[in-house]
C-alpha positions as CSV (number, residue, x, y, z in Angstrom):
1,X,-64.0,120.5,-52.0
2,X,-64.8,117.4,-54.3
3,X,-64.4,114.0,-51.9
4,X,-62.1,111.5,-53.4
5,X,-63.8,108.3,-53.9
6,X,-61.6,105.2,-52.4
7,X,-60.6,103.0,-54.6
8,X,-61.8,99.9,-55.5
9,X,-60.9,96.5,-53.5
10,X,-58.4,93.6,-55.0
11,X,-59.9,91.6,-56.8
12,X,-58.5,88.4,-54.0
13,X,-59.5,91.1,-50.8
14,X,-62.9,91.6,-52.4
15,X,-63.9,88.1,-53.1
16,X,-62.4,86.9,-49.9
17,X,-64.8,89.5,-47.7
18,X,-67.8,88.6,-49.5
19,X,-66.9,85.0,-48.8
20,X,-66.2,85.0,-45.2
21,X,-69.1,87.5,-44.9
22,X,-71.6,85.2,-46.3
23,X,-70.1,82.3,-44.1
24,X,-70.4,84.0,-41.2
25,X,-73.2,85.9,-41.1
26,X,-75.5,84.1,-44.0
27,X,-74.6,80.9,-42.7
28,X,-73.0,79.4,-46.0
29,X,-70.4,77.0,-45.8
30,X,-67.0,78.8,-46.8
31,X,-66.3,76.6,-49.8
32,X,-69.5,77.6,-51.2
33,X,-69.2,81.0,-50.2
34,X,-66.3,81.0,-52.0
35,X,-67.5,80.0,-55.3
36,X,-70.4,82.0,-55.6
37,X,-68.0,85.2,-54.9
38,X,-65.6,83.5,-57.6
39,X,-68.2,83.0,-59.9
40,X,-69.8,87.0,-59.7
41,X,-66.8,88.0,-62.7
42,X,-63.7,86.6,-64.2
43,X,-60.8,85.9,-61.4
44,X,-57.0,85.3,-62.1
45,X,-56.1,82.0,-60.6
46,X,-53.5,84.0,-58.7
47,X,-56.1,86.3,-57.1
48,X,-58.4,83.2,-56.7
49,X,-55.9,81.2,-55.0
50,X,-55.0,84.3,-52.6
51,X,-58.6,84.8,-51.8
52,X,-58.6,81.3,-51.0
53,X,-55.6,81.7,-48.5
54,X,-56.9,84.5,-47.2
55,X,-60.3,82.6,-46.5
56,X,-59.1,79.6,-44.7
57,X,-56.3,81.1,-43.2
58,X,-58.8,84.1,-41.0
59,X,-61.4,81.5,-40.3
60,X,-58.4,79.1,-38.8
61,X,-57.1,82.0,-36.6
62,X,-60.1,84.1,-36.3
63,X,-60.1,83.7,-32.5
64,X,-56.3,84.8,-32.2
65,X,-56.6,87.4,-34.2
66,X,-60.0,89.0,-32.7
67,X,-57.3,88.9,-29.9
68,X,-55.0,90.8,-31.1
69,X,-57.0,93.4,-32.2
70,X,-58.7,93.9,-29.1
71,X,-55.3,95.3,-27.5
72,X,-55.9,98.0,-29.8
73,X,-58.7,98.7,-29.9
74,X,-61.3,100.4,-27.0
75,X,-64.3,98.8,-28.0
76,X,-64.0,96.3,-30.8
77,X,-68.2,96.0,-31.0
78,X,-68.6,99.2,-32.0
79,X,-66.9,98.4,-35.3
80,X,-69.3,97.0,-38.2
81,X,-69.1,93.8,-38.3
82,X,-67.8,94.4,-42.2
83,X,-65.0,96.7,-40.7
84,X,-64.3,94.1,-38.1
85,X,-64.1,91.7,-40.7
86,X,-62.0,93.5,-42.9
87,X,-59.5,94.6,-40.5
88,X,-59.2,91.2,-38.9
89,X,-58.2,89.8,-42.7
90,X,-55.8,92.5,-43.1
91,X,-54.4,91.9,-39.6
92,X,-53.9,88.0,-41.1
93,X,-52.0,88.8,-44.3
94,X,-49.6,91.7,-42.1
95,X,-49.2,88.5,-39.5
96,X,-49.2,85.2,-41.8
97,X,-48.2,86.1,-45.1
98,X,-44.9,87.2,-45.6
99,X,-45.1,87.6,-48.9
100,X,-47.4,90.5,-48.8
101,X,-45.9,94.0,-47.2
102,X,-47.2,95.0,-44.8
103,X,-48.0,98.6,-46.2
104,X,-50.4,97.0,-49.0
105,X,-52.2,95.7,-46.3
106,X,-52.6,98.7,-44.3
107,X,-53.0,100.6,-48.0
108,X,-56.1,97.6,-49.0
109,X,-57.8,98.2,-45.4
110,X,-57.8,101.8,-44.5
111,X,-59.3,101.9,-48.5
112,X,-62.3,99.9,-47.7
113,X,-62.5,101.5,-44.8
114,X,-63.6,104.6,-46.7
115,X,-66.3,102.8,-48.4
116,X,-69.2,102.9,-45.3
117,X,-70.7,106.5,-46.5
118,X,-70.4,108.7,-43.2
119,X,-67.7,107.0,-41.4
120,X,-64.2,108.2,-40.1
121,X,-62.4,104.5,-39.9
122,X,-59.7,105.2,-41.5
123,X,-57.8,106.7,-38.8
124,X,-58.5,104.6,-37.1
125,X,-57.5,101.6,-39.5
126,X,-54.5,102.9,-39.7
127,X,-53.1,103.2,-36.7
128,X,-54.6,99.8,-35.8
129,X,-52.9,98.1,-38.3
130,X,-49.9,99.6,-38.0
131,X,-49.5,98.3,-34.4
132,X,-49.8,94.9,-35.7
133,X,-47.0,95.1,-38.2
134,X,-44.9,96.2,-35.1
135,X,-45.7,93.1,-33.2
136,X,-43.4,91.2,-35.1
137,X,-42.7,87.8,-33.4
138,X,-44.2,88.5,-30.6
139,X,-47.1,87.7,-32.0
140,X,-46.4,84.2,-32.3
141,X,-45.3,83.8,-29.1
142,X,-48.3,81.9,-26.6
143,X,-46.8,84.3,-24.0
144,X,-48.5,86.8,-25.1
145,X,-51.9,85.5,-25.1
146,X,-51.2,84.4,-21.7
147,X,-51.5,87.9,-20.2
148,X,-54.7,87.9,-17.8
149,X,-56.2,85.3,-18.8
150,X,-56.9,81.9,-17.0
151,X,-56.2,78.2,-18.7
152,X,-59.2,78.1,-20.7
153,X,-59.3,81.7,-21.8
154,X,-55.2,81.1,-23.3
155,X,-56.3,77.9,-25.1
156,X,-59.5,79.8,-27.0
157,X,-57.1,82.8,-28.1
158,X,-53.8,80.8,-28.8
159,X,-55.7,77.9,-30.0
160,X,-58.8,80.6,-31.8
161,X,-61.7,77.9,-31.4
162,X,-64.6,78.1,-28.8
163,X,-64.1,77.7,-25.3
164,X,-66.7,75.4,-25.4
165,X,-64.7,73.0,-27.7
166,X,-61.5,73.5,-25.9
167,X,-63.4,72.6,-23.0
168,X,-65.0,69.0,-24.6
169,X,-61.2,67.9,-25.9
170,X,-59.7,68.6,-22.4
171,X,-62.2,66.8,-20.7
172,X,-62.5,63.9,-23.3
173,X,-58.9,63.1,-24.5
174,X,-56.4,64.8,-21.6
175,X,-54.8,67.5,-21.8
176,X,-51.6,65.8,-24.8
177,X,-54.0,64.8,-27.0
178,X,-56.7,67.8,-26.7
179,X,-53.5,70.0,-27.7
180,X,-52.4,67.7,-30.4
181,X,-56.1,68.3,-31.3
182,X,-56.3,71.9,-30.9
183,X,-52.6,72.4,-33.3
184,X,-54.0,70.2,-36.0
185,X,-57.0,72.6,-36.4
186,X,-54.7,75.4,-36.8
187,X,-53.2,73.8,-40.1
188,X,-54.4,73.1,-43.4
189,X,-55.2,69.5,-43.9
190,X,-52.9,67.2,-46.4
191,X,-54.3,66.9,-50.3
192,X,-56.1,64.0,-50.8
193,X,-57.0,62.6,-54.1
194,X,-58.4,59.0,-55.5
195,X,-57.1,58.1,-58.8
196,X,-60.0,55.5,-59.1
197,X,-61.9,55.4,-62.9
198,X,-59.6,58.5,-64.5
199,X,-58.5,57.5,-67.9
200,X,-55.2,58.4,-66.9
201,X,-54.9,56.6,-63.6
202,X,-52.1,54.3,-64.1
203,X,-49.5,57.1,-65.9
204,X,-50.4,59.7,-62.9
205,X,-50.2,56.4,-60.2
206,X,-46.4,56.0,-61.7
207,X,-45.9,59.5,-61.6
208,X,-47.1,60.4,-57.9
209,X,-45.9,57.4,-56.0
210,X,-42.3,58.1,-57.2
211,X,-42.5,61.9,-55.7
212,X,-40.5,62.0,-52.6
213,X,-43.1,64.2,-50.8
214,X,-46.0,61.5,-50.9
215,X,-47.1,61.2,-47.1
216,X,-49.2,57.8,-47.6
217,X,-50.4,55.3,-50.3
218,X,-53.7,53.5,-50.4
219,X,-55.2,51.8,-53.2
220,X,-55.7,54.7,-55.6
221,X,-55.6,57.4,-52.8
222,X,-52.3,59.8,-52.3
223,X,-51.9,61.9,-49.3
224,X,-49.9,64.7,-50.2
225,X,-48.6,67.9,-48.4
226,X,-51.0,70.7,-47.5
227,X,-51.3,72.9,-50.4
228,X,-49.1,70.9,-53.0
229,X,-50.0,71.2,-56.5
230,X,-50.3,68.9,-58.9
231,X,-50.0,70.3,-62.5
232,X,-50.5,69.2,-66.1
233,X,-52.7,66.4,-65.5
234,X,-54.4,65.1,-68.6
235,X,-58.4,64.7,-68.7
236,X,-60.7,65.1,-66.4
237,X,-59.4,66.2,-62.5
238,X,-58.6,64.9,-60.1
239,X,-61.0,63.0,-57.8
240,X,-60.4,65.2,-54.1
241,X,-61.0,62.7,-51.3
242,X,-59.5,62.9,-47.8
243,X,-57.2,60.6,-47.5
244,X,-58.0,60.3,-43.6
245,X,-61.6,59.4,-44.7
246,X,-60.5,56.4,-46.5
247,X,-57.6,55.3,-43.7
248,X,-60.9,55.4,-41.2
249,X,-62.7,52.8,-44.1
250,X,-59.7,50.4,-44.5
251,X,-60.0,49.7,-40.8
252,X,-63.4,48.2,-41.4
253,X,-62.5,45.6,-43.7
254,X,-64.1,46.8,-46.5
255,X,-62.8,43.6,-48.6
256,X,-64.5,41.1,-46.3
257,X,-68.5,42.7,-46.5
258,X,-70.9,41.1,-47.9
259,X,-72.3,42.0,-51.4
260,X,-74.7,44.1,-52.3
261,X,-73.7,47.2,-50.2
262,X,-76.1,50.0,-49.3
263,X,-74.3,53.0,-48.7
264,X,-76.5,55.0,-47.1
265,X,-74.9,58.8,-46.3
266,X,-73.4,58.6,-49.5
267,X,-73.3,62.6,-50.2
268,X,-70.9,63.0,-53.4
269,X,-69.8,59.3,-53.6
270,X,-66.4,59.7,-51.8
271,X,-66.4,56.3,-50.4
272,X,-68.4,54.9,-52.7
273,X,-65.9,55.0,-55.2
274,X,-63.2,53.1,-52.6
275,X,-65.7,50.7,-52.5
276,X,-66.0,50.2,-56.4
277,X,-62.6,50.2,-56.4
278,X,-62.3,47.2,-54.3
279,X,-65.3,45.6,-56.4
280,X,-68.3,45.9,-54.2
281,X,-71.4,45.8,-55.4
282,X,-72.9,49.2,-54.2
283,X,-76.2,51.1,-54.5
284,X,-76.5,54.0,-53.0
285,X,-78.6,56.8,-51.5
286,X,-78.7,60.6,-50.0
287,X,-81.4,63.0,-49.3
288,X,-79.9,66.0,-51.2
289,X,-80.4,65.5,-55.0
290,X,-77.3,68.0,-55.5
291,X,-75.1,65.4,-53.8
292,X,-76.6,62.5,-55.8
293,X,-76.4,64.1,-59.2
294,X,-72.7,64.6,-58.9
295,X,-72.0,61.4,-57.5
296,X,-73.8,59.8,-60.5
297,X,-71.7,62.3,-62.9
298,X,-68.8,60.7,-61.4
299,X,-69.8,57.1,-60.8
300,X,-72.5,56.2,-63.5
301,X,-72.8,52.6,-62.9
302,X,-73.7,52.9,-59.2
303,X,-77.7,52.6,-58.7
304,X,-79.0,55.9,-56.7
305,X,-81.7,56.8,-55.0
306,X,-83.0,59.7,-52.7
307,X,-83.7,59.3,-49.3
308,X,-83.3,60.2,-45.6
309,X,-80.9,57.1,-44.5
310,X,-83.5,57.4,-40.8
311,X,-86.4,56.0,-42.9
312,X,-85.0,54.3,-45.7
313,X,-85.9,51.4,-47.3
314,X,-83.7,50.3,-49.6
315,X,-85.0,48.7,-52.9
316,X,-82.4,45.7,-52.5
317,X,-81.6,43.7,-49.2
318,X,-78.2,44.9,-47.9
319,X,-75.4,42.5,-47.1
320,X,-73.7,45.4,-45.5
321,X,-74.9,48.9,-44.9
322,X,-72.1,51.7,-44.9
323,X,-73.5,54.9,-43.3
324,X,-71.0,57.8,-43.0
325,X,-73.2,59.5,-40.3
326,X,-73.6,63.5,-40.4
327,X,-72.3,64.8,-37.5
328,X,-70.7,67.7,-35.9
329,X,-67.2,67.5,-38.2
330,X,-65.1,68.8,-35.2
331,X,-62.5,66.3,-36.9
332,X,-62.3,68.3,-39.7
333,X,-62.1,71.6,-38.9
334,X,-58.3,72.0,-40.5
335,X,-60.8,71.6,-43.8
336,X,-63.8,73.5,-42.4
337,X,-62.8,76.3,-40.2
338,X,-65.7,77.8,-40.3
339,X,-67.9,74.6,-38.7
340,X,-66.3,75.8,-35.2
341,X,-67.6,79.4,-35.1
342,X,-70.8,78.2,-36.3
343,X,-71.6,74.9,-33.9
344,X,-73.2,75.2,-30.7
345,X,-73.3,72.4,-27.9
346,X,-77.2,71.9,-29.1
347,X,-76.2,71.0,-31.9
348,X,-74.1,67.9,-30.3
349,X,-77.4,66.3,-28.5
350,X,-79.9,67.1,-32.0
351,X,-77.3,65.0,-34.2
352,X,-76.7,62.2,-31.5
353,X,-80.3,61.8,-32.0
354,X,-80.8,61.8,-35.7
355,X,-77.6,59.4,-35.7
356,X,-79.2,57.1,-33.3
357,X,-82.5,57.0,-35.8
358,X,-80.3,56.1,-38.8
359,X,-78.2,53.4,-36.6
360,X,-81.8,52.1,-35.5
361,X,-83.1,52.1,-39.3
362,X,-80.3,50.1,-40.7
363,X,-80.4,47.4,-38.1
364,X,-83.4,47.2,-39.4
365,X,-82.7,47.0,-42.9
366,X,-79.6,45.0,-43.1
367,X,-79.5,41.1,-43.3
368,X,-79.8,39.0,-40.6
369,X,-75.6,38.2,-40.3
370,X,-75.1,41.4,-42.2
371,X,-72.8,44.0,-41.0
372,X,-73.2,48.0,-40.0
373,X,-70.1,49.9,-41.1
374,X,-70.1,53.4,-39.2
375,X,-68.3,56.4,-39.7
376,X,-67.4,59.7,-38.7
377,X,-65.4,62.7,-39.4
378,X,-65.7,64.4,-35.5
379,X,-63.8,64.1,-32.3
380,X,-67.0,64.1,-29.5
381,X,-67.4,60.5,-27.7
382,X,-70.8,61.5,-27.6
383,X,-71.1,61.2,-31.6
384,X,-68.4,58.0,-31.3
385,X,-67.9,56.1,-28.6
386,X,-70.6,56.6,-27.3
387,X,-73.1,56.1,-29.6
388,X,-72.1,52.5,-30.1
389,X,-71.9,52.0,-26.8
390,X,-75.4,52.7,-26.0
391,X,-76.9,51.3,-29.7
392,X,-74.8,47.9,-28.6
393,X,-77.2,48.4,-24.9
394,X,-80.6,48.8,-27.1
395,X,-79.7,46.0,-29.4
396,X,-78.8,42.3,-28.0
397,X,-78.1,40.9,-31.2
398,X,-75.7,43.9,-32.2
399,X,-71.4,43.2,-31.6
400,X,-69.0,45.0,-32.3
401,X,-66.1,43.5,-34.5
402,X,-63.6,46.6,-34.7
403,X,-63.5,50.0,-33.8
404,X,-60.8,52.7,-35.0
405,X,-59.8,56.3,-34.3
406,X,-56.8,58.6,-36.3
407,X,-54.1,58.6,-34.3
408,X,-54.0,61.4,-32.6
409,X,-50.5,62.4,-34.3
410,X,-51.6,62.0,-37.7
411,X,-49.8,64.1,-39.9
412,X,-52.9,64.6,-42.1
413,X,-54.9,66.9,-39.5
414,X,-57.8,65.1,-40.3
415,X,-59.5,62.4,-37.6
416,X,-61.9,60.2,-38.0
417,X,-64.1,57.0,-35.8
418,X,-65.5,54.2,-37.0
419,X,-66.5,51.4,-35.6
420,X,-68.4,47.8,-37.2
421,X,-71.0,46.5,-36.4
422,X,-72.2,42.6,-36.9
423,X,-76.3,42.2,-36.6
424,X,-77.5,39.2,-35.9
């Protein structure tokens, strides 16, 4: 009896599992996970854009939908962890996408199934699958991740994060503003973009700030609504920039520093361009050459150099040094899902300390009278709060002259700290 061979993966299925497989268990982050499986043959923006959903959307829920799957299944860890993966992204489109039937989903799955040479999954697959297109609301009611489980075990399933972030948030912020945390993670973040230096800036300015759907205006930067697209643009795109990142900027003055300004973390030039925009006189610096090259592509004028912003010195004397401190991005998980299956409470004490280095290099650095403009994109005092607290301890002639935080009911699911510094 000749074995029929299953057929081949959608295009948007099959670039979304090599994606979230080489996020998850090669460690890439799911934006560039996502290009390289985009880039392996020609995709139809359609089926790009799916595989996109698909990508963001799993890595968002993962944690409810493991869940879900474990009702029906006897031992979920005896799956591979490619048929875990595929069935838990089928199990998202039957639950999350509406637009897709649920049969094509089953159809996709118990397909690939087929593909592991020995197995007998697709029985399996099936029947799985079909019991979660019969869940129906029910499986977006919190009652039903209630069932045997205690406080913290509801909040990882509903919420699909780590217990151990769940845990931070409760005990940091209460229990309203950990759950205004934990929904905002759940959804996609709002479209940022920063109109500074395109040729077209002014005619697209006009355009945008007239649409009714514009959440907020600053400068050159738009928030708009997750997932709006903006079409027929002439020239170059569209600068992306969160628009959270810059709201967390504007609350340090950035008009009043003193000229020139070192930004130190400068990565692709996000904020370097707000401060170009409001005519600062900025050089700039970053220890990936990747990051520098496009930020120079971008903003050609603006002196780079590489280095690691710890043990820096900066070929001018800085007025003001901006330093946009790595850290552990739990602020930003609606844009980077993947950074909460992939941190570990380690790694909270490791970057305290490299961000206590940097902070210690720039007072350093910076002119006597100068200021230190910090920010982050996480929500851990440890990384915030705290850290100025205890660099305000070790250095007498450091004050603080502002410090900010997102509201906690931002409608761009984004949250940021920062907090300046005056050196004297």
């Amino acid at each position: 009896m000749q074995v029929r061979s299953p057929k081949p993966l959608p295009p948007a299925r099959r670039v979304a599992l090599e994606a979230l497989y080489r996020c998850l268990f090669s460690k890439q982050d799911i934006q560039a996970a996502l290009d390289t499986a985009l880039s392996h043959d020609a995709v139809d923006p359609r089926d790009a854009g799916l595989a996109t959903e698909l990508s963001y959307g799993y890595l968002r829920l993962k944690g409810r939908l493991n869940y879900v799957l474990s009702r029906f299944l006897k031992d979920p860890g005896k799956l591979p962890p490619k048929m875990h993966l595929a069935m838990g992204v089928a199990a998202y489109e039957i639950l999350f996408l509406d637009k897709v039937p649920t049969y094509a989903s089953v159809d996709w799955a118990v397909e690939f199934s087929k593909s592991k040479p020995g197995s007998r999954f697709s029985g399996l697959f099936n029947a799985v699958l079909r019991r979660v297109g019969e869940l129906g609301d029910t499986a977006h009611d919190p009652d039903y991740y209630r069932k045997d489980a205690s406080l913290p075990e509801f909040l990882t399933r509903w919420y699909s994060c780590p217990q151990w972030l769940s845990d931070l948030w409760w005990r940091a912020y209460g229990e309203e503003q950990a759950t205004r945390y934990l929904e905002a993670q759940l959804k996609p973040p709002a479209v940022g973009i920063n109109l500074y230096g395109h040729p077209y800036a002014d005619e697209i300015f006009s355009e945008l700030a007239s649409a009714p759907e514009v959440i907020d205006i600053e400068g050159f930067s738009f928030a708009l609504p997750p997932g709006m697209q903006i079409d027929g643009v002439p020239g170059p795109p569209l600068a992306r920039q969160s628009f959270a990142a810059r709201q967390a900027l504007e609350a340090l003055r950035p008009d009043t520093w003193g000229d020139p300004v070192w930004d130190a973390c400068a990565g692709r030039g996000g904020k370097t361009r707000i401060l170009r925009e409001k005519g600062r006189k900025v050089f700039a610096s970053d220890p990936h050459s990747g990051r520098l090259s496009a930020l120079h592509r971008e903003l050609p004028d603006v002196e780079t150099f590489e280095a690691n912003a710890a043990t820096a010195v900066p070929p001018h004397k800085p007025a003001t040094i901006l330093l946009d401190l790595p850290c552990s991005g739990l602020g930003v998980l609606s844009r980077r899902p993947d950074t909460k299956w992939k941190r570990k409470t380690r790694d909270l004490d490791d970057l305290v300390k490299l961000q206590t280095e940097i902070l210690d290099n720039a007072a350093q650095r910076v002119k006597r009278g100068g200021l230190i403009a910090v920010v982050t994109c996480t929500l851990n005092p440890d990384e915030n709060e705290g850290l100025i607290r205890d660099f305000l301890e070790a250095q007498p002639g450091a004050v603080l002259e502002t410090e900010w935080s997102t509201p906690s009911d931002s409608p761009l699911n984004e949250f940021f700290y920062g907090a300046l510094l005056r050196i004297r």
